[in-house]
Steps between C-alpha positions, in 0.01 A plus 500: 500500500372171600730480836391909555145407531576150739739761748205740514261217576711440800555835650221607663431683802731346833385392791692480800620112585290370819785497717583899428091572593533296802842720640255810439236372636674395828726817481180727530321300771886550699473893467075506597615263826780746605244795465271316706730427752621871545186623487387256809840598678390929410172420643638310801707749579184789491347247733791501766529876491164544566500252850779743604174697582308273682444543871670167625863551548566115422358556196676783412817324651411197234467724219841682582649183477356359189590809317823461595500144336393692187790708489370713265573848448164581523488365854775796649295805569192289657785352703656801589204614630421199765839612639310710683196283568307523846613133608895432565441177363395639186806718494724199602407314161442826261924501593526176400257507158705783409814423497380202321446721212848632536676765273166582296394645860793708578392845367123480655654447839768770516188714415302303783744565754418864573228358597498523891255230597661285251861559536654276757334187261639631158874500651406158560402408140764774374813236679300213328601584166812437361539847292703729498270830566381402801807570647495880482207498649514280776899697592291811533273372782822457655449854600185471641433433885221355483515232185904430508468171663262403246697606222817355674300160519423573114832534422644167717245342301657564146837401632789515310327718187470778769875465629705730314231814562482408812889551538463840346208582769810445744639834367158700561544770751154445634540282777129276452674414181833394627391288768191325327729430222811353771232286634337401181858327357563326815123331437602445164808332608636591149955450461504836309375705809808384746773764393260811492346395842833493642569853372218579737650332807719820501168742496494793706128410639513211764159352377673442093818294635241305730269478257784396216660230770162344551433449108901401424396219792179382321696480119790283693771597284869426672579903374228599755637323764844651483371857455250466813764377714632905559200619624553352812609762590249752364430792736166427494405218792166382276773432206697321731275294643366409137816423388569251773232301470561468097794350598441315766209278260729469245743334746210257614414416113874394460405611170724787446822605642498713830858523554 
């Protein structure tokens, strides 16, 4: 009975040991810094989006760009809209800050680009990002008079993500689409494009085996060389003419084999 009563003596209420109060302690003060920290970088960002109003483009220009430092999703549609901004240079950087924000961005620009104002600069920031559904979109501008260089330039851009649909473009019947794409894989200078551009070197339409020469010279695979060579005697004087002087620098370079 006697050792009953000494154990109860003993076993009070427990405390925590000071080392166990001190974790907590330092734990909670962790978590309110964080807070405090997002919350500044929430309001920052409220303070950026609103300079995107003011009526000095450098300004605006400044904000575009520390936004696109941010990152932050919340940053893409304010962005997307100084794509079409009154100042160029504003429209320059918005290209740049967006892209910066990469994939998150994606969706709000595919929507942006039937915007007409804004177009030309979202193909810009669309061949920026390295994701895959920007391709679709930027392929279908192929079509388009007006914006296919821009989308062509998108599409050079992404390099070799953008390869392989841009070797099924070579099968479109539209020509815009053929050609853009023939002259997009020569910029891209991309191995996997030399066997389906010579194909093309046999192409009813003078302008595709010129066009198809002149991007098998930029890639500067040996295969290219060797299929060229024929089309010396192409019936078409402007192939011919092409033709010769693709072989002719490729002599000078003593880089490749002419003979």
């Amino acid at each position: 009975m006697e050792d009953v009563i000494a154990c109860n003596l003993f076993s009070g209420p427990k405390f925590p040991a000071p080392d166990d109060c001190n974790l907590s302690t330092e734990a909670e003060e962790e978590d309110q810094e964080f807070e405090l920290e997002e919350e500044k970088v929430k309001d920052e960002i409220d303070i950026q989006i609103d300079l995107l109003q003011d009526s000095d483009w450098v300004v605006r220009r400044e904000a575009v760009v520390t936004l696109g430092e941010m990152a932050d999703e919340r940053c893409v549609e304010p962005l997307a809209r100084a794509l079409r901004d009154g100042d160029w240079q504003v429209r320059e950087a918005a290209v740049e800050a967006v892209a910066e924000v990469g994939p998150p961005a994606v969706d709000m620009l595919i929507r942006y680009a039937r915007d007409w104002e804004s177009r030309k600069y979202v193909l810009r920031a669309l061949g920026k990002i390295n994701d895959e559904r920007v391709l679709e979109p930027l392929l279908s501008y192929l079509k388009s008079d007006e914006f296919k260089d821009d989308a062509t330039r998108a599409l050079v851009a992404l390099g070799s993500p953008a390869v392989p649909k841009l070797i099924e473009a070579l099968e479109s019947g539209e020509d815009f689409v053929k050609k853009q794409a023939i002259l997009a894989l020569g910029d891209i200078e991309d191995p996997q494009a030399v066997d389906p551009l010579i194909a093309l070197l046999q192409d009813d339409d003078w302008m595709v085996r010129l066009t198809s020469a002149s991007s098998l010279e930029k890639i500067g695979d040996l295969r290219g060389r060797a299929a060229i060579k024929p089309l010396m005697k192409d019936p078409d004087l402007v192939v011919r003419m092409r033709i010769e002087r693709i072989l002719a620098v490729w002599k000078k370079d003593g880089t490749k084999e002419t003979d």
